[in-house]
N, C-alpha and C positions, 0 to 999 in steps of 0.2 A: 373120695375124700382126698386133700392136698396133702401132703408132706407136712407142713404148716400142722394141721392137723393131728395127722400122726403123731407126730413129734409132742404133743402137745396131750394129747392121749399117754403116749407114753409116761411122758414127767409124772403126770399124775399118777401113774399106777407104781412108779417107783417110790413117791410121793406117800404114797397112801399103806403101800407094806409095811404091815407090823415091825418086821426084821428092824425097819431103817430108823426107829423112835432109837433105839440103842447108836444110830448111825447118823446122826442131823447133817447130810450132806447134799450139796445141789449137780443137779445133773443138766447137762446141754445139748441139744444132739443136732445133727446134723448128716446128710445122703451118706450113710456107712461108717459116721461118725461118732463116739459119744465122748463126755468129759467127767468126770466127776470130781469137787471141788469138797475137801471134809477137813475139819479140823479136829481130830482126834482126841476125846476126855484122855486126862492120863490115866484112868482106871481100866483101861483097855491093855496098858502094860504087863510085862511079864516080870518076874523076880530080879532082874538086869535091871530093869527100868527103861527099855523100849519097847512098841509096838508088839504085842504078839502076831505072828504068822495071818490069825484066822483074821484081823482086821486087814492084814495089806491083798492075801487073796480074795476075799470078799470085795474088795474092790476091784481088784483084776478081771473078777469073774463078771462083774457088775458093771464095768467098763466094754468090757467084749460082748457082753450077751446084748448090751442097748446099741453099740457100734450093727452088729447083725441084726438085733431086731426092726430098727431102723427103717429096715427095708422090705418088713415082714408083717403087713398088714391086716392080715385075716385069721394068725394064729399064734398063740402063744407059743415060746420057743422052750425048751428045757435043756438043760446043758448036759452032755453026754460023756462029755471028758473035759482035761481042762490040764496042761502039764505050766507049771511054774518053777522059776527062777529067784530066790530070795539073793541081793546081791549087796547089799549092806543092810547094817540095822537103821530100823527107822524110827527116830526121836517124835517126841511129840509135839504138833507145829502142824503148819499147813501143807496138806498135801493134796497132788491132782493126780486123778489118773487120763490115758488117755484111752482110747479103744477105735481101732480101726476095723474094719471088715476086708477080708483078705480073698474068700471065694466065697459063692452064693449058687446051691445048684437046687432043684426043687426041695428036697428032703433033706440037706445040711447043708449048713454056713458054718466059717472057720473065720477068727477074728482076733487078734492080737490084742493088748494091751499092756502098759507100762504104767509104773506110779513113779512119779518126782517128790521131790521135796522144795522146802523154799529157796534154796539155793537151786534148785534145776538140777539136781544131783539124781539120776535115773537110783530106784532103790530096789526095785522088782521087776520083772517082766512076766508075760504067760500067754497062751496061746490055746483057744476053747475051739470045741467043735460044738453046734448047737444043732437042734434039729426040732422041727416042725410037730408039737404034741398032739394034734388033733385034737385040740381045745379052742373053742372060738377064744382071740382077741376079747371082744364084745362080753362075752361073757364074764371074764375074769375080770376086766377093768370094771365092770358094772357090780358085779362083787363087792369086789376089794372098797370102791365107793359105799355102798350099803353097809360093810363091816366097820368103818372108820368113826369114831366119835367126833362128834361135831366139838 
């Protein structure tokens, strides 16, 4: 299968989890790369009236785990740890996250990510380790397709 491919597998299965109907955001990916592009309802807010926590990691985590899966063809990845960085508040607007992959050894990949704002203003950072679940790929995207309402 091409990269091309993959990649394209992937979006879907991001595409297709339940979680992400709460989360209408687009994802891009590229060799150890991912992007994620979300504009935040404001009922995602906390009592302040910015962003709660669990939307900006969820992207973090979200951004690092498709940076590694990327590269990670035949198996679903699950995340095993995951330490973050909250470094300003974050208003509601458009934000991206970005996620790179940082090492890749047969049974764990390590991969960074950060989220901006629309001024380019870094608002978080975080850094996952991810590891190989002994779940096909195939299996779970072929799933997650069958679960989805047309």
């Amino acid at each position: 299968m091409s990269s091309d491919q993959h990649y394209e597998r992937l979006i879907r299965m991001y595409q297709q989890a339940p979680i992400n109907r709460l989360y209408p955001s687009e994802l891009t990916l590229d060799k150890g790369h991912a992007r994620i592009e979300l504009a935040p309802d404001p009922g995602l807010c906390h009592a302040a009236g910015t962003l709660h926590g669990s939307v900006l990691f969820k992207l973090l985590d979200d951004a690092a785990y498709f940076a590694a899966a990327s590269r990670v063809q035949d198996q679903f990845l699950v995340t095993t740890s995951f330490h973050t960085l909250f470094m300003r508040p974050a208003k509601v607007g458009a934000l991206h996250a970005v996620g790179r992959l940082i090492s890749a050894g047969r049974q764990q990949l390590i991969a960074e990510a950060s989220i901006y704002d629309e001024r380019s203003r870094e608002l978080a950072r975080g850094q996952g380790c991810f590891s190989r679940s002994g779940i096909e790929l195939n299996s779970v995207i072929e799933q997650e397709g069958n679960d989805t309402p047309s």
